[in-house]
N, C-alpha and C positions, 0 to 999 in steps of 0.2 A: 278615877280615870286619869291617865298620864297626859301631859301637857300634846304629846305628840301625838296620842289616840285622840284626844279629844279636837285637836287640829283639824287632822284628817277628817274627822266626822263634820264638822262645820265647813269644810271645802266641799265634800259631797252633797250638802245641803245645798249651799250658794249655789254647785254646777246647776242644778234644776230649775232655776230660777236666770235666764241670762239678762237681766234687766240688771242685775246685780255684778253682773260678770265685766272684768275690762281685761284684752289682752294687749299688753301694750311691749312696746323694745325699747331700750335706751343705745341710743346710737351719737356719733361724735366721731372728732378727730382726735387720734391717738392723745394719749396722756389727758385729757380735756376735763377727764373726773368721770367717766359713766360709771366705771366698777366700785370707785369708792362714793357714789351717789347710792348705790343698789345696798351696800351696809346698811344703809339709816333707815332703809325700808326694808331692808331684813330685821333693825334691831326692832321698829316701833313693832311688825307682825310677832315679835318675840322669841325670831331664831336666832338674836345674838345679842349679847351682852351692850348694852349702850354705850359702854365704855369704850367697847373697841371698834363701834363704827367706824367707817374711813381708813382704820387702819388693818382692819383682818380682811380685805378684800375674799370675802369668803368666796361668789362665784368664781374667782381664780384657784379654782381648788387643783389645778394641776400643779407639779413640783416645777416643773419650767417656768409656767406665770409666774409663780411667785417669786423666782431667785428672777428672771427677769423686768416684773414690773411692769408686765402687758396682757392685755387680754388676747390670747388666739384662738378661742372657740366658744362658740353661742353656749351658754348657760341658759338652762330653764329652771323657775321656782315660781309652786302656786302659795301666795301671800292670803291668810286671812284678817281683813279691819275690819274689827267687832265694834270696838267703842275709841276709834280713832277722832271721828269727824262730828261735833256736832247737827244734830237736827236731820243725818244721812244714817238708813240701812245699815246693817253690816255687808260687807261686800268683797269682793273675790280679786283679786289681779295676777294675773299668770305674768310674770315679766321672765323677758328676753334680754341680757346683756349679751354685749356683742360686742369685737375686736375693733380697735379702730386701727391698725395696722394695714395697709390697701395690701400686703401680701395675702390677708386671710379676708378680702373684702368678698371672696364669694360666700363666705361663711354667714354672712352681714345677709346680703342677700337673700342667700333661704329663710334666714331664720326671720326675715321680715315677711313671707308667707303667709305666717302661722298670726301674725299680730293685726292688729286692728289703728293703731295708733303709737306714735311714737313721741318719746321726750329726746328734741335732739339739745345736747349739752357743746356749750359753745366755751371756749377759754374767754372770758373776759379782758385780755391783756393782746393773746393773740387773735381775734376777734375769730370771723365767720373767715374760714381756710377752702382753700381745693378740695379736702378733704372731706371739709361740711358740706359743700355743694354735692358733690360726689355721695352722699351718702343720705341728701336729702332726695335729692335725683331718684335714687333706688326707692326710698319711700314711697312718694308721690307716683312712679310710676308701678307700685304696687299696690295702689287706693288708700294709702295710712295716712292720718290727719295727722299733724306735726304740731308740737306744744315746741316752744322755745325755754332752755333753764341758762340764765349767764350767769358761769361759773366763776369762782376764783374771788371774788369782787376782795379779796384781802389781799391779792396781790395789788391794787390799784392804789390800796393804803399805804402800804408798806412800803412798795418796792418802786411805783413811781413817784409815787407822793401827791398825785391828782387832786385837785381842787374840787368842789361842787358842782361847780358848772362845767369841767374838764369831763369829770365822769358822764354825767346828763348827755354832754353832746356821742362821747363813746358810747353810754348806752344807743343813743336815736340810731346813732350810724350803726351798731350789730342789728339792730330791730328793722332799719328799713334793706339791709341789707338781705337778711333772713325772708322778708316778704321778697326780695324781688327773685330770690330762685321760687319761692310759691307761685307766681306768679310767671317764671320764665318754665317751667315743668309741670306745672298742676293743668288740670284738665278744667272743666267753668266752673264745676263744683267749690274746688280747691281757692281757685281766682274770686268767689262770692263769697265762700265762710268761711276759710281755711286761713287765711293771711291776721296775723297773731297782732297783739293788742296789748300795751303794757299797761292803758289803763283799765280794758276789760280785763287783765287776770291770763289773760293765757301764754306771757311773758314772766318767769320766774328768773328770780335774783335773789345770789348768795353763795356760799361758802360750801360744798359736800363736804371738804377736810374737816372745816371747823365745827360741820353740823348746823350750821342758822340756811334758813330761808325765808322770804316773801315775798309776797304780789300786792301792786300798789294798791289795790285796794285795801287791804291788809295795815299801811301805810297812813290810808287816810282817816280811815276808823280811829288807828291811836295816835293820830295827831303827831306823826314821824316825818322824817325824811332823810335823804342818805346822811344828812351830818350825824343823823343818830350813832348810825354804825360804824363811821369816820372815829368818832370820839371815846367811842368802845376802842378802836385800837389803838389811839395814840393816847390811851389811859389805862390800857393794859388790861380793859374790862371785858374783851369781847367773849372771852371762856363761861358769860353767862345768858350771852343772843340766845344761843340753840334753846333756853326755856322760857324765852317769850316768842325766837321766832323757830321754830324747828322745819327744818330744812324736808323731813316729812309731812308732814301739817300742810304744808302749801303746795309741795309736790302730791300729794294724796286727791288734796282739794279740787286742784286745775284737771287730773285726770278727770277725775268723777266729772266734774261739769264740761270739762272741753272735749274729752276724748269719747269713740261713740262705742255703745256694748257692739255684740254678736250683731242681735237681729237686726241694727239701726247701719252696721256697717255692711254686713254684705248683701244687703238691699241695691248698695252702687259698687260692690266690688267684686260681685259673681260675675257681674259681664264682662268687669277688666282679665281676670285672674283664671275663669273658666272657660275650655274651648267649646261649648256644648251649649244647647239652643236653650234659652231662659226657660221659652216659653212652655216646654215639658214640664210633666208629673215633677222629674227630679230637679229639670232648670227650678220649679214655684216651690219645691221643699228646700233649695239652698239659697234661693232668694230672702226665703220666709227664717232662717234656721232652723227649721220645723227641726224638732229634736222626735216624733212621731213618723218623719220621713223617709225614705229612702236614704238605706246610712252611703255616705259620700266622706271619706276621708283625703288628707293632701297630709302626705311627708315631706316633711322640711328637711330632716337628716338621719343619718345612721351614724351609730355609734357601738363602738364593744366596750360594753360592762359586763363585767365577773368571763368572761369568756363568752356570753352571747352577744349579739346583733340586736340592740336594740332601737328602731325609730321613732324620731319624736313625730306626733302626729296631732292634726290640728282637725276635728270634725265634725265640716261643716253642713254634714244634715245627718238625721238619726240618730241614734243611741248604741255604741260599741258596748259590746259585752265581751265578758271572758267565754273565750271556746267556742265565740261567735265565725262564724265562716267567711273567707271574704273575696272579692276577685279584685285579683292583680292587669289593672287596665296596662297598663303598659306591659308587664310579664307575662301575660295572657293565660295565667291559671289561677287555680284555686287553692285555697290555704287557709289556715284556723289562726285566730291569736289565744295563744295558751299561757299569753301574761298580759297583764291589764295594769299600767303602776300610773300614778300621775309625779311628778318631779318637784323634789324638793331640795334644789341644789344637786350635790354628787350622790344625794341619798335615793331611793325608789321609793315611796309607799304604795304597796299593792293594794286595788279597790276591784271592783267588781264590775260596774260599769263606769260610762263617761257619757252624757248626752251632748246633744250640738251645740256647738259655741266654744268650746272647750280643747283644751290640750292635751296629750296621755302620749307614756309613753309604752309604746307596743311592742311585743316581742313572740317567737315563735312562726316567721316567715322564714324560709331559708332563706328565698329569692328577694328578699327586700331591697331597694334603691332607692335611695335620696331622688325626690322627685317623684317619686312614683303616689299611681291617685288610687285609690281600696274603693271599693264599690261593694253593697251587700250582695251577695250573690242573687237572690230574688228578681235585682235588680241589673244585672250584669249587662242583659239585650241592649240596654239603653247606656250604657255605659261612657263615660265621654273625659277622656284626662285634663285636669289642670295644665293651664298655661306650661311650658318647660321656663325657668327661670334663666333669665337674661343676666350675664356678668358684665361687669365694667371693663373688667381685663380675662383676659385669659392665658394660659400658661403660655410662657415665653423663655423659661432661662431650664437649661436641662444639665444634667447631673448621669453619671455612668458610676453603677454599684457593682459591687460586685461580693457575696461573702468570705470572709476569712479562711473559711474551710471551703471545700469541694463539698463534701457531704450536706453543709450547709443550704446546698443550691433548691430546693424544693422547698423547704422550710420558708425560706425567701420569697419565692414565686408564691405562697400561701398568702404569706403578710401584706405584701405586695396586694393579692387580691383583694384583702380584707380592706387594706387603706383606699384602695381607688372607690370602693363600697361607702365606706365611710366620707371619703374626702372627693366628688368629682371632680374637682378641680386639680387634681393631679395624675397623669397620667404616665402610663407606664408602658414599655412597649421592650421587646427583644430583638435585638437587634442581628437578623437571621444571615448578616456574613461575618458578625464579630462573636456573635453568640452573648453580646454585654445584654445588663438589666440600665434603659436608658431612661429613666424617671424628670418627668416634665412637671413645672409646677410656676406659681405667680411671680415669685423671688428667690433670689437666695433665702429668705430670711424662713418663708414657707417650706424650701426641700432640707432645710439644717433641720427645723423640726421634724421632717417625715423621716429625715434621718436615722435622729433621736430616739423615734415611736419604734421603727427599728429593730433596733440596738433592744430598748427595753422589753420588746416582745422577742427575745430570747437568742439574737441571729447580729454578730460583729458585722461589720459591713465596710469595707474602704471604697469611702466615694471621692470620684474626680473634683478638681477644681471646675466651677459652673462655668455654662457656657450659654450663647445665645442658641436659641432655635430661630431655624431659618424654613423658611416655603420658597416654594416656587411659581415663577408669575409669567407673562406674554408682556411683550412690550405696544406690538399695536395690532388691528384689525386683519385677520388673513383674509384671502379672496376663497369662495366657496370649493370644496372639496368632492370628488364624489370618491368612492370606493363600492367595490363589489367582494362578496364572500367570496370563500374558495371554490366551493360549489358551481358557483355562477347563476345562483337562483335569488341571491338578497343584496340589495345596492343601500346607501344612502351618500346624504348631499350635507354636507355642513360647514361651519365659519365657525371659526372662534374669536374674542375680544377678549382687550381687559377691559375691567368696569373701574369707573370715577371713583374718589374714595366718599363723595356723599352719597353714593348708594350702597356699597359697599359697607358702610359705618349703620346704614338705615337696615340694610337685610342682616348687620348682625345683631339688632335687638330687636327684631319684628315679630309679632305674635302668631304663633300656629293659625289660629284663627282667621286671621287675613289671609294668608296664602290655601289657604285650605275652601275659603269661602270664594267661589269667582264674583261674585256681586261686590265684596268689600275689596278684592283684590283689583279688581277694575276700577274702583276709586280714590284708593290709596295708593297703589304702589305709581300711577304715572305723576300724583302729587308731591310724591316725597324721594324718589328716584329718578331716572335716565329713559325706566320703560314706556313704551308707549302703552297705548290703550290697546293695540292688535297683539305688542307682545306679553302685556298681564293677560292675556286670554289664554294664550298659551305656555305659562308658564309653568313647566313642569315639574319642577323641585330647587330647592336648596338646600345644598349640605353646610354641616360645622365648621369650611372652609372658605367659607361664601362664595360657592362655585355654581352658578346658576344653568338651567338647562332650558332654550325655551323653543317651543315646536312656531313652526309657521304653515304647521299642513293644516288645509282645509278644513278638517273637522276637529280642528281645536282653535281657530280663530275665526271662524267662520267666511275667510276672506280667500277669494283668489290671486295670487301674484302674475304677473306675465315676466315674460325671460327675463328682464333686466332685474326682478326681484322688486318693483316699484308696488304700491299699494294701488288698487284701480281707484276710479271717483266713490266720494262720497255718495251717494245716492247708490251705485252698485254695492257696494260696503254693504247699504242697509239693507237692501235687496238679498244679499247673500246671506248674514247673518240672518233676518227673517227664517229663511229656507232652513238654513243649519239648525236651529231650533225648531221648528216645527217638525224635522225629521225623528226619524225612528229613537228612541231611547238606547244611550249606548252601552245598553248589556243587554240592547236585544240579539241575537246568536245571527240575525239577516241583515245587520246593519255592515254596511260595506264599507267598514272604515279600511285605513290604510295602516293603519297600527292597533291592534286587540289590544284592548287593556292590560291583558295577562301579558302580552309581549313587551310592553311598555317599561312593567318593571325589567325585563329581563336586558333591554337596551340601559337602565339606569343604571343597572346592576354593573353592568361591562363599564362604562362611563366611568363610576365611583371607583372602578379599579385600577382603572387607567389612571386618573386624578392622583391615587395615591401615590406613586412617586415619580417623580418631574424625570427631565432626561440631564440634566446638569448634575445633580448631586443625591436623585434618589428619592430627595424632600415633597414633603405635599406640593400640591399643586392649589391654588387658591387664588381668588379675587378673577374667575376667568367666566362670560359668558358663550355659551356653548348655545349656536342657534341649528337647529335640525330644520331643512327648507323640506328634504324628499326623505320618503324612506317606502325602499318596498320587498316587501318579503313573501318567500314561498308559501303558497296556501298550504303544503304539507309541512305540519309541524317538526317533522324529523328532520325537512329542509332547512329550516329556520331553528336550529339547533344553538343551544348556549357556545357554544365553538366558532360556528360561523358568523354568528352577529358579533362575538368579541372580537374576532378576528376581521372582519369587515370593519366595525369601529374602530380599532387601533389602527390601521392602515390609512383610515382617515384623519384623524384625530392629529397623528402624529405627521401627515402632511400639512394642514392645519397651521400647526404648532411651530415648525421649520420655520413657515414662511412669518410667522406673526412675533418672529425672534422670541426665546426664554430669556429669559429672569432670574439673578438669584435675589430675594425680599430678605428684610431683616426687621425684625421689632422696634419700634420707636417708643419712647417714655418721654413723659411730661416730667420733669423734674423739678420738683415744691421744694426749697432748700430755705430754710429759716435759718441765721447766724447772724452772731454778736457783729457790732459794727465793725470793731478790729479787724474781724477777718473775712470781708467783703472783697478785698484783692485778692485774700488766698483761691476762696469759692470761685470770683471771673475766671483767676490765671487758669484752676485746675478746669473748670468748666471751657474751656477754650482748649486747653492741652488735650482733653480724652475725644476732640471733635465735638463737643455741644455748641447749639447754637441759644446764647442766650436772648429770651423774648422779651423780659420786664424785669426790672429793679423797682422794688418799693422799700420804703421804710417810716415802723411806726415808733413809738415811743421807747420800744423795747428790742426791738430785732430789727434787720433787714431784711428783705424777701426775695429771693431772685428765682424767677422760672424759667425754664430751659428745656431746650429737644435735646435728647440724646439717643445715640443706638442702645440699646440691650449690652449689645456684646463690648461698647468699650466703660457702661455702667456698674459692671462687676469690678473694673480695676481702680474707675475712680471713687465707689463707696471704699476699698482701703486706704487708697491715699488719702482721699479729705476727712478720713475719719484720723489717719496718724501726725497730719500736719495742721489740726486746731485741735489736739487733743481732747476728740469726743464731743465739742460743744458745739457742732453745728451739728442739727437736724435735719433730714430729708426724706421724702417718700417720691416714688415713681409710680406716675398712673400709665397703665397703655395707652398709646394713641394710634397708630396705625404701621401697618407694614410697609416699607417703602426700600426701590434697589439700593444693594449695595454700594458703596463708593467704584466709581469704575477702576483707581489704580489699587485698590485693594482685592478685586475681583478673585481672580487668578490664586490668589494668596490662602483665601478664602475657604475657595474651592477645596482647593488641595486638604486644606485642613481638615473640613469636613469629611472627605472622603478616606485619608488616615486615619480619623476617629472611627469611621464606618469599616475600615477593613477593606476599603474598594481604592486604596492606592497603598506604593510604599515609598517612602524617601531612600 
């Protein structure tokens, strides 16, 4: 039996047993070491030569990573440790590498899903960054229990030359550091057992390059301590650590003991991650991983290998089988998987089944989407989707393509499809007065790859120089509107605001769940937003642009207003509400509401149309509360027709809008800039020239640190300049942080631009 069959068959073995199983991610801030950590635990499983740990960065098996020395896409690989670990099992770990680049941090994101537990790798030198908080954040607020590994400790020898006691206090300070985002994100769970311990073991230290690692307890057994490792370098001996301390061996170790399997993890992470009631059939088979249960799957991603769609999928009740049938909760149909493979780097091994706990990846959906949840069909009635995954940032800087050929032009719009399938976080859209292909994405750095992808899928492309995306906003509160349809049989009454940016920032990471639920939405959102308690009652919807809709009729707040729109007394409140609930159920066909549910969508529907493009430049509309006081419509449906209530709503809406003055919004970025101390003047001068405002100067042993707001749009021109005037050696990444107006003497400028790009002006 060949090393790879007999692999395979010891992976299928271990999926059946998930006591044995750990799925974990290695996550970090760029360059920090995860990819060349995942070598050493590819080499010790036996898929690569020991020699070339650390440096064949195998999960960057695309030709881009590797000429450029970064990770940009989640890698999956099922690892078998047979006889790694004294006195332990043999045992299973599906790990997840993943980009630290914040252009591909939605990628970070999904693929943290599918895991259970994560090792975040810290630089030793450059200690815990924006970057690491940012990415422990996504953890934690995924249920994943976080191990700490502090990488590099050879640069600490070498390159500063730290003393014993110098390192000691670096370590304290990365370690107490690390706890206090556990502690500022973690939920009580995370705040009681989660907060890492260097002399418990669940603090790792060492070298991925070099191949050495350990945990102090490791330390004290053989009577060490960091002079060991100090005098290994400064004696030229350290090329022999990795065979007494291997940087596997104690990574292996801490997994196994600190990180939790299957059944122990989504015991507390089905109620974070699933919108659907526990306490069902299917909620107690995904609590339980019952691998007997209702099969429940959650895709993390799509991808094309050999020319299909293949997604990774993580699931977490029942047993997948090949040619098994499945339903698409969000796509809303039915579909076979007619490949069954589990992942082994860029390889597939095809198996037969997968039971729960477990990772596979699936293939044979047309309709597949990243984020989408598989339900057995048996099970479908009860059916209920995983959380939709929350990003840090969201695309902000766009790009206008166009093919080389003319014939080219459908080929395009294909790949185009495929990529937005594969990639959500990039978005694509036609721009219907220019007829351009206008492709949205996190950075520049993310639309040169989709570029790229492209090109290599068969189709030239000449893309524009990047630009910001802009929305469009309200500057303050209008006074109430009414409008009447054409007809003269349907009126409504409404106001529009804009919202604060701490609500705004809270409804763009909020879970289905709460908005969905009026119990939990009544206690959350007046705790952690602007709304009251009368308008979480009626809150109707939020879209992708954080544009809220919230009713004030009757029977959705259970409150009556008088003219001035004032709340009556407390005791009436109670009085009313009382009544409102005790009446009729509101899909009985007698209940006299003032809005049918069925019509409700169809006012949404007009609304979301409206939203999409502002009256200034065309651009979304977002960050806008929409309060509906009255609405009344013809009892005969053909009166209250899709025509007339659109038409009634915009008559509104856009009186509304006049008086509450527009807005053009632009993207803001957090700018993390690391550079040599020399060129701290350059970094201020250029960060002052492109309009940044800078917030803090630090500096530790090795770098300086400066962070800064800047716009999007004047951050594309200063990453070329600061990158040609220190010749490459400063560092930076841009996190989103929120949209905010334009500069007012710019305004005008602006505009015009935009609407020349659009086709809707000419010079």
């Amino acid at each position: 039996m060949s090393r790879r069959v007999k692999m395979t068959a010891d992976i299928l073995k271990l999926m059946e047993n998930p006591q044995q199983v750990r799925n974990i991610g290695l996550i970090g801030h760029i360059d920090h070491g995860k990819t060349t950590l995942s070598d050493s635990l590819l080499a010790e499983a036996g898929l690569l030569a020991k020699s070339l740990a650390g440096e064949a960065r195998v999960l960057d098996y695309l030709e881009e990573e590797q000429r450029r020395g970064i990770t940009m896409k989640s890698a999956n690989i099922s690892l078998v440790y047979e006889h790694s670990l004294s006195s332990v099992d043999p045992f299973l770990i599906n790990l997840v590498d993943t980009p630290g680049h914040l252009d591909f941090s939605g990628k970070v994101t999904r693929a943290l899903r599918i895991a259970d537990g994560v090792v975040v790798i810290v630089d030793s030198v450059e200690e815990v960054s924006s970057q690491t908080e940012t990415v422990v954040r996504q953890a934690l607020q995924e249920g994943l229990r976080p191990l700490l590994f502090i990488n590099k400790i050879d640069r600490l020898f070498k390159e500063l030359k730290l003393d014993s006691d110098e390192i000691k206090n670096k370590f304290s300070r990365i370690i107490q550091d690390f706890n206090k985002l556990i502690y500022m994100y973690g939920d009580a769970l995370a705040k009681d057992l989660w907060l890492v311990s260097a002399e418990k073991g669940s603090v790792l230290f060492g070298s991925a390059l070099h191949k050495w690692g350990f945990v102090i307890p490791q330390l004290v057994q053989n009577k060490h301590n960091f002079d060991y490792f100090q005098h290994a370098y400064d004696n030229d001996t350290y090329r022999a650590l990795p065979n007494q301390y291997p940087v596997w061996k104690s990574v292996l170790a801490a997994v196994v003991q600190f990180l939790p399997n299957p059944v122990e993890a989504q015991k507390y992470r089905i109620k974070t991650i699933w919108s659907g009631d526990c306490g069902t059939d299917v909620g107690k088979a995904l609590l339980n991983c019952d691998p007997k249960g209702p099969l429940v799957i959650g895709l993390s991603k799509v991808q094309k290998l050999k020319n299909r769609l293949i997604g990774t999928g993580r699931i977490f009740s029942g047993t997948l089988k090949r040619g098994q049938s499945v339903w698409l909760v969000n796509g809303k149909e039915k579909s076979s998987i007619n490949q069954l493979s589990i992942f082994m780097g860029s390889r597939l091994e095809s198996v037969s089944e997968v039971p729960a706990g477990n990772i596979a990846a699936i293939g044979g959906i047309k309709k597949i989407r990243s984020g989408e949840t598989l339900f057995g069909v048996k099970a479908k009635e009860d059916a209920k989707p995983f959380e939709t995954v929350k990003y840090v940032s969201e695309p902000v800087v766009t790009v206008a393509i166009e093919p080389d050929m003319l014939k080219n032009l459908n080929q395009l719009q294909e790949i185009l499809e495929e990529i937005q399938v594969e990639d959500p976080n990039i978005s694509v859209g036609i721009s219907s007065d220019s007829g351009e292909c206008l492709l949205s994405g996190m950075g520049p750095l993310h639309l040169e790859i989709v570029a790229n992808t492209i090109k290599e899928r068969g189709v030239e492309v000449e893309v524009s120089k990047p630009t910001s995306v802009f929305h469009e906003s309200i500057e303050n509160i209008s006074s109430y509107h009414d409008a009447t349809s054409p007809n003269g049989l349907n009126s409504i009454r409404m106001l529009v605001m804009r919202m604060d940016t701490p609500t705004v920032a809270y409804l763009r990471g909020v879970k289905s769940q709460i908005i969905e639920n009026d119990i939990l939405r009544e206690q959350e959102l007046p705790q952690h937003t602007s709304f009251s308690v009368y308008e979480s009652r009626g809150f109707w919807n939020v879209d992708k642009f954080q544009n809220v809709i919230i009713s004030r009729l009757k029977e959705d707040t259970g409150i009556e207003y008088d003219d001035e729109d004032n709340e009556v007394l407390e005791s009436k409140t109670k009085t009313s509400k009382k009544k409102s609930r005790k009446g009729k159920s509101k899909n009985d066909p007698e209940d006299n509401r003032q809005v049918p549910l069925d019509m409700r969508g169809q006012i949404l529907e007009s609304i979301h149309g409206i939203l999409s493009h502002g009256v200034i430049a065309q651009e979304p509309i977002s960050e806008v509360k929409i309060v509906i006081k009255e609405v009344n419509l013809a009892k005969n449906r053909e009166d209250a027709n899709f025509f007339e209530i659109s038409t009634m709503i915009q008559d509104a809406f856009m009186a509304c809008l006049r008086e509450a003055q527009p807005v053009l919004l632009e993207p803001i970025y957090t700018l993390m800039i690391a550079t040599p101390e020399e060129y701290i003047g350059t970094v201020t001068s250029l960060v002052n020239q492109f309009q940044g405002k800078i917030l803090e100067i630090t500096q530790d042993a090795f770098k300086s640190h400066v962070t800064a707001k800047m716009s999007v749009r004047q951050s594309i021109d200063f990453a070329q300049e600061i990158r040609g005037q220190t010749s490459g050696r400063v560092f930076w990444q841009n996190l989103f942080d929120k949209y905010s107006p334009v500069p007012e003497h710019e305004r005008e400028s602006i505009i015009q631009d935009i609407k020349f790009r659009k086709g809707l002006a000419f010079f």
